[in-house]
Each structure stands twice: as C-alpha cells, then as structure tokens.
Phi, psi and omega in degrees: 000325184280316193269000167302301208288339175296291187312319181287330168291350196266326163296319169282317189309277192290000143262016173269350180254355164309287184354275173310309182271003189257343159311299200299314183313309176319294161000300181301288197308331169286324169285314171327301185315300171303273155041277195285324168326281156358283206281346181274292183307358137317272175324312182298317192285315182305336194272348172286283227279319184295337173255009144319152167246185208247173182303332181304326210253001163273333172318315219257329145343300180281309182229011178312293164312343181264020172277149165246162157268150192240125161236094226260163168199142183248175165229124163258140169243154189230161156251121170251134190277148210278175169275344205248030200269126162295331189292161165283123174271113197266167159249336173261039178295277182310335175288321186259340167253353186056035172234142215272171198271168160268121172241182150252129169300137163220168178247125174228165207270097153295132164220134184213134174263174139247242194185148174190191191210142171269145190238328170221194193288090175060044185223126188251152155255109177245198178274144166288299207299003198251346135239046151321090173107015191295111157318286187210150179251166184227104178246132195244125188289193171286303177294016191088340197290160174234165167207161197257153180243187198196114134013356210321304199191133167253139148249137182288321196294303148342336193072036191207141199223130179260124159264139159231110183320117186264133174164187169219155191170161155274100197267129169309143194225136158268163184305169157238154174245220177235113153281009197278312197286344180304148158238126156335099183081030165302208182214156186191153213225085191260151184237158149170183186245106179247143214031019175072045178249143199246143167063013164292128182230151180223142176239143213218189151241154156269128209284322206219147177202126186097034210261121176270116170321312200292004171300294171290016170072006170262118183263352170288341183246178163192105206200135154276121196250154175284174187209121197200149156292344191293144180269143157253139198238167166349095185092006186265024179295127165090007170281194186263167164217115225259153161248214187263337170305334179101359155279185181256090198282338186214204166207110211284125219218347184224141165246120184189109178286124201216170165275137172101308176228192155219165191258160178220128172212181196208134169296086181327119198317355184271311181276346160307300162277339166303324186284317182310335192259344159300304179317315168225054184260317180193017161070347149228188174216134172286148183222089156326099190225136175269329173110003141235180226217133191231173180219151170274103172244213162225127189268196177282339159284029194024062157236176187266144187215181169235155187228123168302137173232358170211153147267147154285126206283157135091035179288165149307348214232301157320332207254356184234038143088018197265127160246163205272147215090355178289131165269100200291134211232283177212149197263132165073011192081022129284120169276129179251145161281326160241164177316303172289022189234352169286302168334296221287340189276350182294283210316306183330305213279345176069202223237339227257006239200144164268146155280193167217082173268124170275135175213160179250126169242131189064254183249010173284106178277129181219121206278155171185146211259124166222123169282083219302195181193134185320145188298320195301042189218332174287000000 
C-alpha cells in the first residue's frame, strides 16, 4: 500500500512539471511572438518614414505643371552667292573695290527653345530675350498638349516677356510668392525644360539678394537680381525659381560662368508682376530716367556714396543743371547710398511729376527740381 501511494505522488509530482514547463514554453513562445510584431511594425514605420516625400518633390507638385516649353523660330536672312556670277569670288573683293558681290538673298529658319510658367488664366511669363525676334511660338506643357502663343508684350530693359496661349482649357497656374520676404539663405529651387527635357530641377540657397545687373558688366538693363546657386542650365530662362513652399520668387534669367562654379540669378517675382501687368495693360512699360549714368564710391568720410559719372546732353538731368562728378545726397528727401536706391526712387516717382534732388558739389548742398522722362524718349 505504501508503495502504491509513493508511486502515485511520483506521478502527480512529474505531471506538474509537465505542466510548468509546457506554460513557460507557451510563455516563450507568445513573447517571441510579440517580439518579433514589435520588430515588424518598427521596420514598417522606418520604411514609411523613407517613403515620405521631401519638400522638393512637393514645391514640384505644386507648380511643376505649370512650367512650359517656349520653341521659338526666327528668320535670318543670309547671302548666298549667285551661281551664275562670272566674278572670281575674292573675300577682299568687296571691300577692296567697294563694289557689292552678286548675290540672292534666303532666308533660313533659326530655331531655339526656353522655358516659362503660366502665372495666370492662359498668360505665360518668360524672359524677353527667349522670344526676341520670334515669327512664332509653339508652347508646350506638361502634359504633352502643344498651343501656338501670341506676344502680348516684351520689355528689354527688364527682361520680361507676356505670351498668351491660343487655345481654351483649364490651365495649371503657379503660386506666385513675396519676393520682399527671400532670405539670404532660403532654400531655392530652379525648374525649367533646358532641351525640352521637362521639369529638370535643380536645387541651391539663395546667395544674394539685390545684385545690380551693372555689377555683372551689364549696362543695357535695368533690374535688381536674386542671386543662387541653384543651376541653371542651357534653356532654363524664363523658368520659375520655388522658394521650399513651391511658390515662385523669381524668374531665372542669368548665367555667368567663372572658375570652380557659375552663378545664377533670377528676377524677383514681385518686379516680375509689377512689369507684367504694364504689359498687358498697355503692351509696353515706362522706365522713369533723369538721363545719368552714377558709380558706387566711398567718399572722404568712408561712407557709401553715389557720384554721377555721365550726363546725358539735352536729358532732364542735363537741363537742370546736375554735372558729372556731383554727388547725389538724397532722392526725394531720402538719403541714398547707393546707384540703386537713386534708380528706385527716380522709378517710384514716375514720369508725370518733378523729383527733388540733393547733391553735393564740392563743399555744397544744392537743392534741384528734375522731371524724370521715359527712357525711350532720351
């Protein structure tokens, strides 16, 4: 009897440790189990966070469709020398007899393309220089569709040019943004179709900002530029340049290539609408000009200063008596420091009005009444 009952405790004994270890196995195996969810769901969220998109590629989202292709075409005339010319063709002939050689004129077909943005309901903004002299243009979206555009208005000094798209449509439009608000060291964004390759972006900072074309040896314009690293390349003229919201601060319009980088810049998107809407308003734009040409000094007191260095003879600026070497002290009751801030206050002031300019000549303050007048009028 004692040894039934011995037995029978050795038996309940080793199925309690069945027991105990087939819990702790279960146990393991639920935590392993979690464990691993845990380590799944880990993973789900890093590969989630990696399929974000970045600011870049939502900025391009946003206003991406609304970049164009511009594809221009010129007519050049040539000289081709006749077949039937009997003279010995000489390259100093003409020159040396003053007499001209024969020839027939033809015409051959230039073609070149750019870059632009629709800004409003079936109105592109580009560069003037990218259809200067255009027969006709063919502007092509994002989506493949192409339409013929029609001129509404160019200006050279500015660079800026209004197309209006013949066609009917729902047109993608871009943001326009505040260039007043870029900052030296914004993030910038250039878009444009350079070889009709669409939508090439490139990304920078903006470096600079209020960069006077005469800086850069250009004396034909008259514009203040963003200034960025981001590249532009061959054909991205007249494209847009994004701030990281996907609006449009500028309009990229320059190139100038140095050793080690090149530089970029884009007209700000504020002096952009402002030209645009004289365009296609009244198909040109007044350029408030008094008639001289200033440099940027430092005077005997080291401060900045501007000095006239040419009159323009019988200009408003000639006939009210301002000569070269005078130093311009303030436009409009503003004391200015520089070229550009005389420009902006000239500009302000329009055409239709006297200004009130101080200058100094020699140890003199000398007050004068100048009425600007358009350039195309000097």
């Amino acid at each position: 009897m004692y040894l039934k009952a011995k037995k029978f405790l050795s038996n309940c004994f080793s199925y309690k440790q069945l027991l105990l270890v087939s819990a702790l196995t279960i146990s393991l195996v639920n935590e392993s189990n979690i464990l691993a969810q845990t380590s799944l769901n880990s993973n789900l969220n890093k590969n989630s966070e990696y399929t974000k998109k970045s600011f870049i590629t939502k900025a391009i989202e946003k206003t991406g469709p609304s970049v164009v292709t511009i594809d221009t075409q010129k007519f050049v005339k040539q000289k081709r020398f006749s077949k039937n010319s009997r003279i010995f063709i000489d390259p100093y002939f003409e020159k040396f007899f003053e007499l001209p050689l024969p020839y027939e004129s033809r015409h051959k077909i230039e073609q070149s393309q750019g870059s632009g943005f629709i800004f409003s309901d079936g109105l592109v903004m580009t560069n003037a220089h990218v259809v200067n002299g255009s027969r006709q243009l063919i502007i092509g979206l994002s989506n493949g569709k192409k339409f013929k555009g029609k001129l509404i208005g160019q200006d050279l000094i500015t660079d800026l040019a209004v197309i209006k798209l013949e066609g009917n449509g729902t047109w993608p439009k871009a943001i326009l943004g505040d260039s007043n608000k870029v900052k030296v060291g914004d993030w910038a964004i250039a878009v444009g179709n350079p070889f009709g390759l669409e939508n090439t972006v490139t990304l920078g900072i903006i470096s600079n900002l209020n960069r006077n074309v005469t800086q850069l040896g250009i004396y034909d314009r008259k514009f203040e530029l963003i200034q960025t690293d981001a590249a532009i390349n061959p054909g991205n003229s007249g494209g847009p340049l994004l701030n990281s919201n996907g609006e449009v601060i500028g309009i990229n319009t320059l190139i100038r290539s140095g050793p080690g980088a090149g530089l970029s810049f884009a007209i700000p998107i504020n002096k952009a609408k402002e030209i645009a809407n004289q365009l296609i308003e009244k198909g040109r734009v007044i350029h408030p000009m008094i008639g001289i040409s200033l440099i940027n000094i430092i005077d005997i007191e080291n401060q900045n200063s501007v000095k006239v260095a040419y009159v323009v003879p019988n200009s408003p600026a000639y006939k009210s008596g301002i000569m070269v070497n005078d130093i311009i002290y303030k436009v409009a009751g503003k004391e200015v420091k520089n070229s550009s801030e005389v420009t902006n206050q000239i500009s302000k002031n329009g055409i239709k009005k006297s200004i009130n300019i101080t200058l100094k000549r020699g140890k003199k303050l000398i007050n004068l009444k100048v009425k600007p007048t358009d350039i195309n009028d000097l």
